[in-house]
C-alpha positions in Angstrom: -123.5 99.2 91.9 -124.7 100.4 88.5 -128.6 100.8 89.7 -128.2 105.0 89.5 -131.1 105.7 92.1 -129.7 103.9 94.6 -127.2 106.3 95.8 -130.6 109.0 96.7 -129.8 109.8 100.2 -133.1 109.3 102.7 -134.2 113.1 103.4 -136.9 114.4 105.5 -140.5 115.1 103.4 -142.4 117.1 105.7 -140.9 120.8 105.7 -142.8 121.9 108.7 -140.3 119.4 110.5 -137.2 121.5 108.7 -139.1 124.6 109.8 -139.4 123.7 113.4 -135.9 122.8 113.4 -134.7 126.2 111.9 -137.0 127.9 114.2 -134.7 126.2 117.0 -131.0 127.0 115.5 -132.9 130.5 115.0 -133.6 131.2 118.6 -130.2 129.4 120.1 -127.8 131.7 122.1 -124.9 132.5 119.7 -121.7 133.6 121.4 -120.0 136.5 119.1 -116.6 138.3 120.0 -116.1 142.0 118.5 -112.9 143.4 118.3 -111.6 146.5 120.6 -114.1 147.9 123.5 -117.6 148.6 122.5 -119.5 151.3 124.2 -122.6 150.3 122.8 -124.6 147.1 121.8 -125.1 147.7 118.3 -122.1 145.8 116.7 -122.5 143.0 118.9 -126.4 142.6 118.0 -125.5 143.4 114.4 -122.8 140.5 114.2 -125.1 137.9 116.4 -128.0 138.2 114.3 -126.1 137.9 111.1 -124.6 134.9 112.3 -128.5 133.4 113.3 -129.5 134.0 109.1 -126.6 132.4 108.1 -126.8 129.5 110.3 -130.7 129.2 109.4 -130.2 129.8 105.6 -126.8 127.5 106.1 -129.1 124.7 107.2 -131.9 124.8 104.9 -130.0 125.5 101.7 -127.8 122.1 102.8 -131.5 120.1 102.9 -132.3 120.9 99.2 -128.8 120.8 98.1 -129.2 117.0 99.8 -132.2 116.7 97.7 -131.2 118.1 94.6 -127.6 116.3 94.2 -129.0 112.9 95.6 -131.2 112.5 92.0 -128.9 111.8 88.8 -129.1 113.9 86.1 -132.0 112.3 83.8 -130.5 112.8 80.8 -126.9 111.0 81.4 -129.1 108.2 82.4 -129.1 105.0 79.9 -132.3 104.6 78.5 -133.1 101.5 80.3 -133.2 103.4 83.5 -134.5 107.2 82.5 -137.6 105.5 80.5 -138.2 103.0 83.7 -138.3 105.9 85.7 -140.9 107.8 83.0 -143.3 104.8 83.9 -142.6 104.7 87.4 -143.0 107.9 88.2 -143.5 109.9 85.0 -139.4 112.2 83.7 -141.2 115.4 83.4 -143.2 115.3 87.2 -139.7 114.4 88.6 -138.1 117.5 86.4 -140.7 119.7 87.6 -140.2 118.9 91.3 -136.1 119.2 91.0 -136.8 122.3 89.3 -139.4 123.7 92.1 -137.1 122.6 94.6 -133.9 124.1 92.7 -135.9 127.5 92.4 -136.6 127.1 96.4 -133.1 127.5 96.9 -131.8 130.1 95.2 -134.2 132.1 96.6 -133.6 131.3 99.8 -129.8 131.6 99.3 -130.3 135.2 98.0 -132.7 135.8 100.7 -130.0 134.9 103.3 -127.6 137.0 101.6 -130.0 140.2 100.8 -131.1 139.9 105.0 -127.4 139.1 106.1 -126.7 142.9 104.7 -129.4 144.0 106.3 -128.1 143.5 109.6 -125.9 146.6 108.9 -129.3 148.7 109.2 -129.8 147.0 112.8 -129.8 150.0 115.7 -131.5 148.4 118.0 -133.1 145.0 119.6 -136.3 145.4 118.2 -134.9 145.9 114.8 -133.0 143.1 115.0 -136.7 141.3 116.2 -138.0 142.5 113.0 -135.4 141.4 110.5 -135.2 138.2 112.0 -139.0 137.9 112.2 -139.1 139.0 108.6 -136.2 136.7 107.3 -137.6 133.6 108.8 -141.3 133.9 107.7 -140.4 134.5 103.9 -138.0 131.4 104.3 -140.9 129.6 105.9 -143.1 130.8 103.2 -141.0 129.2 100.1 -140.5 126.4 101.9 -144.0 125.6 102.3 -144.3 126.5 98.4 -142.0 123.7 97.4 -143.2 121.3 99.9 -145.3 119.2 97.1 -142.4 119.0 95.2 -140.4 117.2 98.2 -143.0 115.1 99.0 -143.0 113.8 94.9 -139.1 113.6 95.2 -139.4 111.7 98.6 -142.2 109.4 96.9 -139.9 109.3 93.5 -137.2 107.8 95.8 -138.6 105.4 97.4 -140.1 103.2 94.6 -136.7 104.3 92.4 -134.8 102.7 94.5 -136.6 99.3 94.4 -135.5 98.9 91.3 -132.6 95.7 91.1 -129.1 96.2 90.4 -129.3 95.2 86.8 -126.0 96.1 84.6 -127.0 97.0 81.1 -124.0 95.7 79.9 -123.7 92.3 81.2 -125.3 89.8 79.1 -129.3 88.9 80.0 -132.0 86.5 79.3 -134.9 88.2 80.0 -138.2 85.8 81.0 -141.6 86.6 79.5 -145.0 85.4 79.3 -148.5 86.0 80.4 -149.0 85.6 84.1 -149.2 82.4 86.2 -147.1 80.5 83.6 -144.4 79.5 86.0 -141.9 82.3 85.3 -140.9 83.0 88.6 -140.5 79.7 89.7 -138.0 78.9 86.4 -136.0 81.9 87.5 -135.6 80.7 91.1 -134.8 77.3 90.0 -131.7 78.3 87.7 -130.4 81.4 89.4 -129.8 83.2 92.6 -133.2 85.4 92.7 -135.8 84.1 95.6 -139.2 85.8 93.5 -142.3 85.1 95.8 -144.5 82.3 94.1 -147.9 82.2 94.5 -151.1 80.4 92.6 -152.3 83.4 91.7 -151.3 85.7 89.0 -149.6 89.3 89.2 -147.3 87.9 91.6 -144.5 89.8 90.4 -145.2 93.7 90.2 -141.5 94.2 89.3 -138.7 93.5 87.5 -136.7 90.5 89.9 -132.8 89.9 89.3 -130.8 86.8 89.4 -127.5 85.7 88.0 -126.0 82.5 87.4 -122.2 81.9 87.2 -121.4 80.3 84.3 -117.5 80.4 85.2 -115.3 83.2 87.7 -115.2 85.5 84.8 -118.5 85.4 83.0 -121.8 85.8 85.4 -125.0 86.0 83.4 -128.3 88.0 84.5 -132.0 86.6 84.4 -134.3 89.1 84.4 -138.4 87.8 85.9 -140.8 90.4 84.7 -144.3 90.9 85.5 -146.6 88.8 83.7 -148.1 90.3 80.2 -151.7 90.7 78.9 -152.6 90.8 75.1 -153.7 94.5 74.8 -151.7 97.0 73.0 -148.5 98.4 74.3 -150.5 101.4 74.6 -153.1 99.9 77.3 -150.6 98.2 79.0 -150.3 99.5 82.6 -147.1 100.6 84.9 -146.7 96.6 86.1 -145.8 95.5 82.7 -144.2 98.5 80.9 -141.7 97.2 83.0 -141.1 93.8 81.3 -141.2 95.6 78.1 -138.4 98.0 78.9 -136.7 95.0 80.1 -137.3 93.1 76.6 -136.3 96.4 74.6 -132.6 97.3 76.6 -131.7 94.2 78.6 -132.2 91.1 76.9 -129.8 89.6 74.7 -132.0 86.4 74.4 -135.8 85.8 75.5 -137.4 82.9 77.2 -141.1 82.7 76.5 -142.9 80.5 78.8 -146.0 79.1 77.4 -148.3 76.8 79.9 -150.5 74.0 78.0 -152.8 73.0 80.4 -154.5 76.2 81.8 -154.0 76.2 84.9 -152.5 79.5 84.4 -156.0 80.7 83.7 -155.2 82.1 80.5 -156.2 79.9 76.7 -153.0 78.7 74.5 -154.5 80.9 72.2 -154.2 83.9 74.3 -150.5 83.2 75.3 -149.9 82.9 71.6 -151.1 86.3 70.9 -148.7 87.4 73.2 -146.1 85.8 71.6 -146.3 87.2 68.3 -147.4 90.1 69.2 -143.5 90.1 71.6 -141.8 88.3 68.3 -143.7 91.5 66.3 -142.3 94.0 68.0 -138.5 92.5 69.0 -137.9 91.0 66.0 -133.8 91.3 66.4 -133.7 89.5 69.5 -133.4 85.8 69.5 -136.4 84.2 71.4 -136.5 80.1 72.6 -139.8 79.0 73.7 -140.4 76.4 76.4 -144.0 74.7 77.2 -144.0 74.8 81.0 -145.7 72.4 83.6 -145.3 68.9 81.5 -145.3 67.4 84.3 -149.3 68.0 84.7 -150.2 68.9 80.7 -152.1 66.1 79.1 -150.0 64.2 76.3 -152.7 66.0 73.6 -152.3 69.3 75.2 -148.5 69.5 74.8 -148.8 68.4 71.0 -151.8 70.8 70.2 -149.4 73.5 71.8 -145.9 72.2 70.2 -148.2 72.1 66.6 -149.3 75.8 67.1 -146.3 76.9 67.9 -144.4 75.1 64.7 -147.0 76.8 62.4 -145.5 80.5 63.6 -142.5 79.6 63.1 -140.7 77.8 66.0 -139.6 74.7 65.1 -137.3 74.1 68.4 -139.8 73.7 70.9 -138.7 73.5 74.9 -140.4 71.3 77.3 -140.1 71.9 81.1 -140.9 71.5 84.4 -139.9 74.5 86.3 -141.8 73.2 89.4 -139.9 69.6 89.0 -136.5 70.8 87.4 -137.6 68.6 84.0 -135.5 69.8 81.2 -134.4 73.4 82.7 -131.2 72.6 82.8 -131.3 72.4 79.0 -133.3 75.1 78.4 -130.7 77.3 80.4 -127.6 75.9 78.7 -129.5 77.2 75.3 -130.5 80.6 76.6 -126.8 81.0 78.1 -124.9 79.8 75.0 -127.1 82.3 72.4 -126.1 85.2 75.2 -122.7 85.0 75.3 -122.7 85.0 71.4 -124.3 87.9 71.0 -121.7 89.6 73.3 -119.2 87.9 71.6 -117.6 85.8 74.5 -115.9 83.0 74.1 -116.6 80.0 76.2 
């Protein structure tokens, strides 16, 4: 398991719930023994209502500590990941909630040792009353302080831990394209990934992992990514940021999926402008183009297409099927063969 968000344990978001069950240990009988004969009470309410704070504080330090060591530290993350998490759910909100949460705790330890002394002060039941009133309502109060913060870190967890299992160091092939092109369907024809298909686009809202065994030692990752629009990578919204942080750290070699006939509801000239604008800004990774869905495209669609796409450059043109299987196999034999060279493995 390389996915580092994975490991964040489940915890509970709503703090009145961890108040309520404080409240509880708080008022439980606790059985204390004191040493020698005691001729009055004092020493054995002292040492039963220090052992109700440190039970309490006990129990609500070990929630945040749950909290705070279930998140990796941000910055040993690889970039792939700490930048999918920016979009996601945005470093510095998730910084600020740890550190909330973080300052929660301290306090609450050195509240729970400042009120532990001051059972020493204890003469009487009603003092003891107090202090224990006193104690639990400031704990009650931070809590309550932070509780934002644990309901962002609960929120932070759950779509964090959506994310696939994808091992930045094994070598990728990354699918792009606008959407509705038939990249989800290619990836579930070659690989091990089940992506839901649908005729309508923004099917996929995430990045979708498959692999493909090429032999027992050498698996290689495919990569579906939400479908792209031709805006600026500064419009683009939380959808696809994540198939262009996929593009920039994962892929060793990308497949661009262009569809001819329209059906995808977006122009050939539109899905070109994507294209360039992709071959613009990854310029160092090696990029094969396939026209999908030959198996509806008119003969003069797939020639206006394959002439375009010769005139920017690509002279190897692709032509595939991914509904039918036409010509995937060689498309993926391609793909395969340019990442393993750029990892250097032999075949």
């Amino acid at each position: 398991m390389t996915q580092p968000f994975a490991s964040i344990p489940s915890f509970v978001d709503d703090v009145e719930k961890i108040i309520e069950a404080a409240y509880i240990k708080m008022g439980k009988p606790i059985g204390v023994k004191v040493r020698g004969k005691v001729k009055d009470r004092t020493r054995i309410i002292r040492k039963r209502e220090r052992e109700r704070i440190r039970i309490v504080g006990e129990f609500i330090c070990n929630y945040l500590r749950t909290i705070l060591h279930g998140f990796p530290r941000l910055e040993e993350l690889h970039p792939f990941y700490r930048e999918l998490a920016d979009v996601l759910i945005g470093v510095q909100n998730l910084k600020k909630a740890l550190s909330k949460v973080y300052w929660g705790l301290k306090l609450i330890e050195k509240l729970t040792s400042d009120y532990t002394r001051q059972t020493k002060l204890i003469y009487s039941v009603e003092d003891a009353r107090e202090i224990k009133r006193e104690y639990f309502g400031r704990v009650a109060s931070i809590l309550r302080k932070i509780s934002d913060s644990i309901k962002i870190l609960a929120e932070a967890r759950r779509k964090l831990r959506k994310i696939p299992d994808i091992d930045v160091n094994a070598p990728s092939i990354v699918i792009a394209a606008a959407p509705n092109v038939g990249k989800s369907t290619f990836v579930g024809k070659v690989s091990t990934a089940k992506p839901e298909i649908a005729e309508y686009p923004f099917t996929t809202k995430g990045l979708i992992l498959g692999h493909v065994k090429v032999r027992e030692d050498l698996i290689i990752q495919i990569i579906d990514t939400p479908g792209l629009l031709d805006r600026p990578l500064q419009e683009r919204n939380k959808i696809e940021m994540q198939a262009i942080l996929a593009l920039k750290h994962i892929a060793d070699v990308i497949i661009f999926l262009v569809d001819p006939t329209f059906h995808s509801g977006y122009t050939l000239e539109y899905q070109l402008r994507i294209l360039r604008d992709i071959m613009r800004t990854f310029p160092n990774i090696p990029l094969i183009v396939a026209l999908n869905k030959i198996d509806v495209a008119k003969k003069e669609e797939i020639e206006k297409a394959s002439a375009e796409l010769v005139k920017m450059g690509i002279e190897k043109v692709f032509a595939i099927s991914a509904l039918k299987g036409k010509g995937v196999e060689d498309l993926l034999k391609e793909a395969i063969k340019v990442a393993i060279s750029r990892r250097n493995i032999r075949m």
